[in-house]
C-alpha positions, 0 to 999 in steps of 0.5 A: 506523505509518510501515510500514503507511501504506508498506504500504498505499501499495504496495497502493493502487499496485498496485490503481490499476496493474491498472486499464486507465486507469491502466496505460495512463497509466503505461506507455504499452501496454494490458496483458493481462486476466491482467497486470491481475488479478496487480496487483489480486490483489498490491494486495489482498493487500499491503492485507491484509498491512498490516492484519494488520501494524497489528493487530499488538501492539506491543513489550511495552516499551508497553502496547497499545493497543486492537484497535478503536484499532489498527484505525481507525488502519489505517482512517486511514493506509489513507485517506492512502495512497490519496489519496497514490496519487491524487496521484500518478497525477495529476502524477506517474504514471511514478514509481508503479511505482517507489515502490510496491516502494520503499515495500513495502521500506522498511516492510519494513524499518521493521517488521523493526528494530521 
């Protein structure tokens, strides 16, 4: 659970980064129309790859749970994650580009030691 929220931490960041408004908060320069599509495209792409990672049965030492509970549990951790990139880029938007690779390593991590 921890992996995924992380994972979809580092999505919301980078769909967040590739919008002008939010790049130009971050890093002080307008960035290309091609810079921009590479963040969303990454973001999207991190958001898929947590939801095929929350899909994902666990160990077989528990029993699964549901498809449809794993699912609105991605829902709900997808949820979070954003608003924790909203607050973010409210009071602290230098640290996004920093947390975002942070965040995606450690759940990583996390969901390798699994």
């Amino acid at each position: 659970m921890v992996a995924t929220f992380l994972w979809c931490f580092a999505g919301w960041c980078a769909l967040a980064l590739g919008m002008d408004r939010h790049h130009l908060d971050v890093f002080g320069t307008d960035a290309s129309a091609r810079r921009l599509a590479w963040l969303r495209a990454c973001g999207w792409v991190v958001l898929l790859l947590s939801l095929a990672l929350a899909l994902q049965a666990p160990g077989a030492s528990t029993p699964p749970e549901p498809a449809s509970l794993r699912a609105t549990a991605w829902v709900v951790l997808c949820s979070l994650a954003a608003l924790a990139v909203a607050a973010c880029l409210t009071w602290r938007p230098r640290y996004a580009p920093t947390l975002a690779p942070l965040a995606l390593a450690v759940g990583l991590l996390l969901h390798a030691s699994r």
